[in-house]
C-alpha positions as CSV (number, residue, x, y, z in Angstrom):
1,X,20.9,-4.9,-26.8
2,X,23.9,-6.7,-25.0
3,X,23.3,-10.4,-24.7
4,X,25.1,-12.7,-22.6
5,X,24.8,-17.0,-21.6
6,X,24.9,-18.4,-18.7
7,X,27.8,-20.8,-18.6
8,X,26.4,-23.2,-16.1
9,X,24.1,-23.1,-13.2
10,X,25.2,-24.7,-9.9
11,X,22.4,-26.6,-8.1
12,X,23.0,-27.5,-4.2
13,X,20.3,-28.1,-1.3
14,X,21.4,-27.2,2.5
15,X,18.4,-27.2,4.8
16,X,18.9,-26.8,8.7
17,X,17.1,-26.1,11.7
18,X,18.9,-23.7,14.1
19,X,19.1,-24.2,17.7
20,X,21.5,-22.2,19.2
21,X,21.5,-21.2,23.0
22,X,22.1,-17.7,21.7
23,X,19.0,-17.2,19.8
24,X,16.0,-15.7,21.3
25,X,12.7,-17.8,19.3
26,X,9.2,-16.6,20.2
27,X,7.1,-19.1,21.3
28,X,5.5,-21.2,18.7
29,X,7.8,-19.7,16.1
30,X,10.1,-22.2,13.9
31,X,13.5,-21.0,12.1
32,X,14.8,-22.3,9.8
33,X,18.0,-21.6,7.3
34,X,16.8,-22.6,3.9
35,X,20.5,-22.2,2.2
36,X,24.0,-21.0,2.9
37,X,25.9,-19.6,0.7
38,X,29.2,-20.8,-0.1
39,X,30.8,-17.6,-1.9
40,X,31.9,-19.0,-4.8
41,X,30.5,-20.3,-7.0
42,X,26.9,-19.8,-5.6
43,X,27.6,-15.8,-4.6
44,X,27.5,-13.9,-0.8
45,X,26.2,-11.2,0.9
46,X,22.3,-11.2,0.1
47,X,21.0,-7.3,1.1
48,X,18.0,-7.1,-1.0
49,X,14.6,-8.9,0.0
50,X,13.5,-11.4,-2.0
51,X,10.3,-12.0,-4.6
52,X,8.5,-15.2,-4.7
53,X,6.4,-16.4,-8.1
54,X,3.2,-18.2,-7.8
55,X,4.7,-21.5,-7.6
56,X,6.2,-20.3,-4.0
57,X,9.9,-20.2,-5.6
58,X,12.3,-17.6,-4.2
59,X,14.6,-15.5,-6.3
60,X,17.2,-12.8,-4.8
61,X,20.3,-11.1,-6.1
62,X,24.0,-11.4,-4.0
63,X,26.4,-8.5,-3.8
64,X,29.2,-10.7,-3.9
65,X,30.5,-13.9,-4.6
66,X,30.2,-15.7,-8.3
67,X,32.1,-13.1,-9.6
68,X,30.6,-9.8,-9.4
69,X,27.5,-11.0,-7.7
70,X,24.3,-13.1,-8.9
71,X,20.6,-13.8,-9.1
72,X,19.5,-16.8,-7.7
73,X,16.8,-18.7,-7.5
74,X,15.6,-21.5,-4.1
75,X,13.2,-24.2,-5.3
76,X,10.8,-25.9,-3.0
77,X,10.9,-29.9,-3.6
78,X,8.6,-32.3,-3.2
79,X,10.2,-33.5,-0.1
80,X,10.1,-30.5,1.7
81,X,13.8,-29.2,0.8
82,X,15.2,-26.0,-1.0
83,X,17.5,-26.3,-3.9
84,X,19.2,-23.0,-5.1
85,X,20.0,-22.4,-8.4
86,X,22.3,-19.5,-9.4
87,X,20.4,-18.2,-12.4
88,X,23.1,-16.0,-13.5
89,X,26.4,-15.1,-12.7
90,X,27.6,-11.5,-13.5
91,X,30.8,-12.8,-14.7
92,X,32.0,-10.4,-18.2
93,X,33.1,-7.4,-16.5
94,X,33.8,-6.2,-20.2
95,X,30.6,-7.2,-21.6
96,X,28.8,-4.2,-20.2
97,X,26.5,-6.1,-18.4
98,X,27.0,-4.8,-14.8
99,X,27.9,-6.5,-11.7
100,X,27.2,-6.4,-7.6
101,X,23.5,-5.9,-8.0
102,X,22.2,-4.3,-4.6
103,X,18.3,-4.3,-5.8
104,X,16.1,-7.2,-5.7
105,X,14.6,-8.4,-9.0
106,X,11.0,-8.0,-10.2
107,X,9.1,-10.8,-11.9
108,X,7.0,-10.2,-15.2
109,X,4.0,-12.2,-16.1
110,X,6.2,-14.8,-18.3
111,X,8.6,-15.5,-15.2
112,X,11.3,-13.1,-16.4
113,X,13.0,-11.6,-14.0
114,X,14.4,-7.7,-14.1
115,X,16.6,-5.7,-11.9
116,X,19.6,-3.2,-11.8
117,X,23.7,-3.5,-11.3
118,X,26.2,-1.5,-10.9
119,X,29.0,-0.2,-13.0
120,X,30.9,-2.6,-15.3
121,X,33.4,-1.8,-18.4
122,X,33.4,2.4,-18.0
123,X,29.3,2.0,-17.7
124,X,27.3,3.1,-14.7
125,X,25.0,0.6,-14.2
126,X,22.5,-1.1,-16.0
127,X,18.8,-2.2,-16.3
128,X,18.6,-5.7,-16.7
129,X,16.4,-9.0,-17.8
130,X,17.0,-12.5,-17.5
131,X,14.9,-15.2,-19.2
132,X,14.9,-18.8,-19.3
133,X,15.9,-20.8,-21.9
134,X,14.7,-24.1,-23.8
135,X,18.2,-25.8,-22.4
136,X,17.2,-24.5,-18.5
137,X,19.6,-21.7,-18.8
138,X,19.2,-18.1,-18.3
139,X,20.1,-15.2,-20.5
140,X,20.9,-11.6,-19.9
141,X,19.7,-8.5,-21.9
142,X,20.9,-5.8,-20.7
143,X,18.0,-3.3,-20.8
144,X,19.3,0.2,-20.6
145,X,22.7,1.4,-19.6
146,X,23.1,4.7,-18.0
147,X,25.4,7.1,-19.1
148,X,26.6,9.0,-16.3
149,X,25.1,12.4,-17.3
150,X,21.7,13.3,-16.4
151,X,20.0,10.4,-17.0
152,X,21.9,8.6,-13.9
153,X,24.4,7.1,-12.2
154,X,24.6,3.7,-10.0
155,X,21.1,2.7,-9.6
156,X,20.6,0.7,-5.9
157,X,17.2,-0.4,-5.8
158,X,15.1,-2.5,-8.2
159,X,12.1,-1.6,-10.8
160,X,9.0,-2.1,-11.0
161,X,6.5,-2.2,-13.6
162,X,2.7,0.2,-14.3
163,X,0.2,-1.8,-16.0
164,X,0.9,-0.6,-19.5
165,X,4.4,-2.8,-18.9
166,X,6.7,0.3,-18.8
167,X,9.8,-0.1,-16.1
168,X,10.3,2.4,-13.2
169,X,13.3,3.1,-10.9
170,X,15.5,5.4,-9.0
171,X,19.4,6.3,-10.0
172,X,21.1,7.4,-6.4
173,X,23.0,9.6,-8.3
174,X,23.4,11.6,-11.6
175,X,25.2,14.0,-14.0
176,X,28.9,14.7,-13.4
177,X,30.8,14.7,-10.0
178,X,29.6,17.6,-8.0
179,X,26.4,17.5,-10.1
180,X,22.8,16.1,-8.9
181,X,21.6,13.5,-6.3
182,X,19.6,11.3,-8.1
183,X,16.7,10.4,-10.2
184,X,13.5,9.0,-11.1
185,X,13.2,7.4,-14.4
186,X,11.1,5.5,-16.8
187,X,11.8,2.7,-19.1
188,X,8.7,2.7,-22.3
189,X,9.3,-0.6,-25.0
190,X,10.2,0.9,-28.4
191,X,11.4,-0.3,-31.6
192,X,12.5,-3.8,-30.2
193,X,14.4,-1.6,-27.2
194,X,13.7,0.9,-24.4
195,X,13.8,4.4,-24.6
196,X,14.0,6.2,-21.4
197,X,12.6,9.0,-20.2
198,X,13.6,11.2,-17.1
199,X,10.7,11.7,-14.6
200,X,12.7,13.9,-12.0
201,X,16.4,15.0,-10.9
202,X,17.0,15.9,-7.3
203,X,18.5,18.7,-6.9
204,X,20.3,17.6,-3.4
205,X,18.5,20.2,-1.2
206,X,14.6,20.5,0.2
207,X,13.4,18.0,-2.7
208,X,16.0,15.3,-1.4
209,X,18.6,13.3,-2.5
210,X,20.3,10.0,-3.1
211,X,16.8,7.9,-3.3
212,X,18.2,3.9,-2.9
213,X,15.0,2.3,-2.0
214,X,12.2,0.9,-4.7
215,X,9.3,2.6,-5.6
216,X,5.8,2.0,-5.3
217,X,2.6,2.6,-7.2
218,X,-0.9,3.0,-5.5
219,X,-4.1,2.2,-6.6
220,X,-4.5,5.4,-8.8
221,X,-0.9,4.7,-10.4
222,X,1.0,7.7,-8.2
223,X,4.6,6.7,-7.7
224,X,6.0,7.0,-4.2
225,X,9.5,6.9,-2.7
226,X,11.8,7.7,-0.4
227,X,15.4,9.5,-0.2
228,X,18.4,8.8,2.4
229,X,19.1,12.5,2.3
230,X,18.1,16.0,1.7
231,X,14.9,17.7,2.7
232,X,15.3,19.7,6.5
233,X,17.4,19.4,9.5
234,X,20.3,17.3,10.4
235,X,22.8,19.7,9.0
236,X,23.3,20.5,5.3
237,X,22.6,17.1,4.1
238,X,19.1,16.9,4.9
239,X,17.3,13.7,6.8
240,X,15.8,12.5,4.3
241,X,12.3,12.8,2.4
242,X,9.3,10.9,1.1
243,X,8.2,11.7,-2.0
244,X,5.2,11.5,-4.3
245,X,4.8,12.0,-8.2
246,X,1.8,12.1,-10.0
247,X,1.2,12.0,-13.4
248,X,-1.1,14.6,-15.3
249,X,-1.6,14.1,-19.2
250,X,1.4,12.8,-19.9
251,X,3.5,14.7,-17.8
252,X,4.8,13.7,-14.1
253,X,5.5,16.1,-11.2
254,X,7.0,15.8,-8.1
255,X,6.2,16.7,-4.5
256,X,7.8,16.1,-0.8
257,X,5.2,14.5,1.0
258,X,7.4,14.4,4.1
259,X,10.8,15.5,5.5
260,X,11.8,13.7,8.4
261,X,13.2,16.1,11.3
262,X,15.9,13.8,13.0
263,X,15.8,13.0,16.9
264,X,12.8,11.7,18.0
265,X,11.0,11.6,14.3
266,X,13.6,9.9,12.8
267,X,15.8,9.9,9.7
268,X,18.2,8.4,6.8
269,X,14.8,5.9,5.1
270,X,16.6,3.4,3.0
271,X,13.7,1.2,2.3
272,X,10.6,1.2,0.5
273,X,7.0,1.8,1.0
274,X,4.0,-0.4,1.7
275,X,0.7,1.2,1.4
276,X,-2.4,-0.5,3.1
277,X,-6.1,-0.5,1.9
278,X,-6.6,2.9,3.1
279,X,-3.6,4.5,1.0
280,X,-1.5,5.3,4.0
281,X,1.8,5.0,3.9
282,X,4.3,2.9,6.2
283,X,8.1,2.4,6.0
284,X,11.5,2.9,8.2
285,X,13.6,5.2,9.3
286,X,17.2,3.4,9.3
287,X,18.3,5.7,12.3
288,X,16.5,8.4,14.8
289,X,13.8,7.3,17.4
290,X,14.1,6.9,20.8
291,X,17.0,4.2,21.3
292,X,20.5,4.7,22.3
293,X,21.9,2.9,19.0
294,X,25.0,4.3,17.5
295,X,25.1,3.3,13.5
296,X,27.1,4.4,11.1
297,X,28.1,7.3,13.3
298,X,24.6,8.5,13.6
299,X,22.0,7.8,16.4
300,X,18.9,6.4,17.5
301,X,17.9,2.6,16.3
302,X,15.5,3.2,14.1
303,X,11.4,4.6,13.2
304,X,8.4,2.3,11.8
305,X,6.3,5.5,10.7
306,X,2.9,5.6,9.1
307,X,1.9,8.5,7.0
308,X,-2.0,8.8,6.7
309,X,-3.3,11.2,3.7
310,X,-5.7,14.5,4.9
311,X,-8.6,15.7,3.2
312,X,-7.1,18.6,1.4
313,X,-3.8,17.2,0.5
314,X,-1.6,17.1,3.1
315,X,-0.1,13.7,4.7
316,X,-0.3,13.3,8.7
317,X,3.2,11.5,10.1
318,X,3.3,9.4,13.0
319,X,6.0,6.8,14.6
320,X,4.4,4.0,15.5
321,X,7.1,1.8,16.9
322,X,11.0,2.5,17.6
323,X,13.2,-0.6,19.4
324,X,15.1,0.3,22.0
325,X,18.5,-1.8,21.3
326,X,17.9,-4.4,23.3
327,X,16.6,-6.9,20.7
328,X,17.7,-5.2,17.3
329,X,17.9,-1.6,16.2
330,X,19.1,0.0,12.9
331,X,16.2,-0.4,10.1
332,X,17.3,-0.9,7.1
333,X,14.9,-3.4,5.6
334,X,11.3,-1.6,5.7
335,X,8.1,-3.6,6.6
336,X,5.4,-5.7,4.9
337,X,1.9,-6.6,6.0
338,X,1.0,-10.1,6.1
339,X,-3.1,-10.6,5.3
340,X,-3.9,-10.1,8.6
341,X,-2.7,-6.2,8.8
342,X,0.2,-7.1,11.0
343,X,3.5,-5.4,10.0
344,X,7.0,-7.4,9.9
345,X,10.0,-6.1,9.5
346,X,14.1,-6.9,10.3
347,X,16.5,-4.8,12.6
348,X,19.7,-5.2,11.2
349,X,22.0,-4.7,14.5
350,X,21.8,-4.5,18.2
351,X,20.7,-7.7,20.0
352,X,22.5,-10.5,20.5
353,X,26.7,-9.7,19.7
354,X,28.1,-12.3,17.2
355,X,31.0,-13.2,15.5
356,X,30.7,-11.2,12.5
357,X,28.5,-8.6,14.3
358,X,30.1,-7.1,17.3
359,X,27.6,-4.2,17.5
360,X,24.5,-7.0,17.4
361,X,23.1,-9.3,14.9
362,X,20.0,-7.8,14.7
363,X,16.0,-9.3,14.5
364,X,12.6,-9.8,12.9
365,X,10.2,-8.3,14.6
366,X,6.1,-8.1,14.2
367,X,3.9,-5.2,15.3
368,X,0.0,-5.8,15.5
369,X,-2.3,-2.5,15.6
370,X,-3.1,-1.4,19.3
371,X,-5.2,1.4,21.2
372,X,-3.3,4.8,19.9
373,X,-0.6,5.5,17.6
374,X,2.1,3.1,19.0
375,X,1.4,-0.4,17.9
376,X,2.5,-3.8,19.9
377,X,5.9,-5.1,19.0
378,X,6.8,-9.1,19.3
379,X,10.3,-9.9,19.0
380,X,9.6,-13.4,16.7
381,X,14.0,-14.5,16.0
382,X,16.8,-12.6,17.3
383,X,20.4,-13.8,15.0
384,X,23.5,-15.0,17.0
385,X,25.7,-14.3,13.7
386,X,27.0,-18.0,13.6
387,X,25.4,-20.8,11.8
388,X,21.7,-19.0,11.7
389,X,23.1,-15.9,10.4
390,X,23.4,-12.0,11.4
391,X,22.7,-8.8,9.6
392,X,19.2,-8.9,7.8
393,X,19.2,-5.9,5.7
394,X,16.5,-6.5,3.2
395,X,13.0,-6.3,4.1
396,X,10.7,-9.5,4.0
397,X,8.6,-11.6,1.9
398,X,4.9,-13.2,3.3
399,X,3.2,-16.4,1.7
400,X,-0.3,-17.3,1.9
401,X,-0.2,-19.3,4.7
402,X,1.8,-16.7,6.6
403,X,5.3,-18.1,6.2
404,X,7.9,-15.1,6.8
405,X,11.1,-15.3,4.3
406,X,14.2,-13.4,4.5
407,X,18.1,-12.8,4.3
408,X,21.2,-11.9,6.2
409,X,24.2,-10.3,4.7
410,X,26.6,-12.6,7.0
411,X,26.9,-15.5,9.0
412,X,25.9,-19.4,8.3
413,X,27.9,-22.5,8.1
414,X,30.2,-20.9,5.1
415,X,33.4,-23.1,3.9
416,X,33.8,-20.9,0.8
417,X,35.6,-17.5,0.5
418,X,33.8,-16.2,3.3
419,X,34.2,-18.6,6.1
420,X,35.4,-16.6,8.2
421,X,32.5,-14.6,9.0
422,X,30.0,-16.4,7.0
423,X,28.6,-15.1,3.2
424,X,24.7,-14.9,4.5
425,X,21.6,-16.9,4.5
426,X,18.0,-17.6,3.1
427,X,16.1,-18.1,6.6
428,X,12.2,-19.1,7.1
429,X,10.1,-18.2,10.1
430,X,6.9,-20.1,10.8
431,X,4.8,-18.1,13.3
């Protein structure tokens, strides 16, 4: 296994309240940006949501800045301020130990942390842990590298763990160029290593393809996911599917729980699942719906969905919110319940135009349960792309008390490499 030192963490504190004409607050709501990031050496361009440990610390990955990206880490003080820590900084291109991480990380029961990165010296992408030292610094194991053939190639999302301690995760693609659209695999601790095993390959056509979001278990240990593409309709590449695989002695099969249509019902899901005490399903649809949005060439602004199980087998889909543009649309970031049932989730665009964000800086939203199958939406922060920030891609994180934590990919009071359009923020919302 490839081990590689920290050089030298990078400790800074930047806590500011935004008022900004240009912001749209919902009443009794408090934002706040927590940290902005600099570039270099402290990293930019946070898309994945973050985790938070017990102790109410924050830790997230950045797609750019240090040198190929970094995992960080924000530390509450006891004077009510952040410091940020970058915990590692994938700086040895050559070491085989990837670089630009898109996923967020996963915390074991120690406090390490695990995630995935992209390619790096003729790799294509890794598995990765980093663990604290007895100096304060952090080390990097690299976990598992993929090869490029069918075990995968360039995984996007995170992993997560079964309660045996095995790893799981999604590769968006696999196998040679021109060869399949992804997988599902499985990481199992042996002889001092990790020998991995390939659940399923997608095949690019009804059984989806390119699956970028994490996965997630329910309370029987059945794996769930999502893929940007494949399945039915919109045109040969499929609007994407929901997926479910269920283990049966030892072995794991696969099954399409859902293939979104396009128009109205929505497509392209990019985020993960969220399950509530009833084992239904909920989660986006970045595009389709009812808005006018135009993103990324496609259409619509966006589905929350819910997907309730039937009694012999079959899953029952229903849209239960869509944004119409004019406070945010595109949903990249999925939702999360807080303990109340509510859902919260982020719009990445549409809204109020920005700087860096012509097309809309996009929101965080909150939908509470209602008569029928739409629920009520709340508009709780709209971005204005400056000093607050714009772009939220990654979903959100809830503390106990309700707190609402997030990133965007841009804005902020940058001075570094990106201070031009900003290199993203750590935000809080107090309802």
């Amino acid at each position: 296994m490839h081990s590689q030192i920290l050089r030298v963490c990078w400790p800074a504190t930047v806590l500011a309240i935004v008022q900004s004409g240009g912001n749209v607050l919902a009443a009794g709501a408090q934002y706040q940006v927590l940290y902005h990031f600099q570039g270099s050496p402290d990293g930019s361009e946070p898309y994945a949501r973050l985790v938070m440990d017990g102790a109410g610390n924050l830790y997230g990955t950045t797609y750019h800045g240090g040198t190929e990206g970094t995992v960080f880490r924000l530390t509450l003080g006891a004077d009510g301020r952040w410091t940020e820590s970058v915990l590692y900084d994938f700086s040895n291109p050559l070491g085989g130990g990837g670089g630009f991480p898109l996923g967020p990380v996963t915390l074991d029961a120690t406090g390490n942390l695990y995630g995935t990165a992209g390619p790096s010296n003729g790799n294509n992408g890794v598995v990765f842990d980093i663990t604290p030292s007895s100096s304060g610094l952090w080390n990097e194991d690299v976990v598992h590298t993929f090869s490029g053939n069918s075990d995968g190639v360039q995984p996007r999302a995170g992993v997560i763990f079964d309660k045996a301690g095995n790893l799981y995760g999604t590769t968006t693609m696999s196998g040679p160029v021109g060869g399949s659209c992804g997988t599902v695999f499985q990481l199992t601790p042996f002889n001092g290593g990790c020998q991995e095993s390939i659940l399923h390959i997608f095949t690019c056509k009804k059984d989806g393809s390119f699956p970028s979001a994490n996965l997630v278990f329910d309370r029987t240990d059945n794996l769930y996911g999502t893929t940007e593409l494949g399945g039915v309709g919109c045109g040969i590449n499929g609007c994407g599917t929901v997926f479910k695989m269920t283990q049966t002695s030892g072995v794991w099969n696969k099954a399409t729980i859902y293939a979104f249509k396009g128009g109205s019902d929505g497509y392209w899901p990019t985020s993960a699942l969220v399950l509530d005490k009833t084992g239904s399903l909920y989660g986006t649809t970045s595009l389709g719906g009812v808005g006018p949005c135009v993103i990324e060439g496609g259409s619509g602004c966006g589905t929350v969905f819910k997907l309730t199980p039937r009694p012999k087998g079959e899953w029952k889909k229903t849209v239960i919110y869509s944004p119409d543009g004019t406070s945010g649309g595109g949903l990249f970031g999925g939702v999360v319940f807080d303990r109340a049932g509510d859902l919260y989730g982020t719009t990445t665009f549409y809204g109020v135009v920005g700087p860096q964000c012509a097309a809309g800086c996009g929101s965080v939203f909150k939908l509470t349960p209602a008569t029928g199958s739409l629920w009520t939406e709340t508009t709780l922060y709209e971005f204005d792309g400056a000093d607050d920030g714009g772009e939220p891609w990654g979903g959100l994180v809830i503390d106990k008390p309700g707190n609402i934590f997030g990133t965007t990919v841009f804005g902020g009071s940058s001075t570094g490499t990106c201070q031009y359009g900003g290199c993203g923020v750590v935000f809080e919302i107090t309802p």
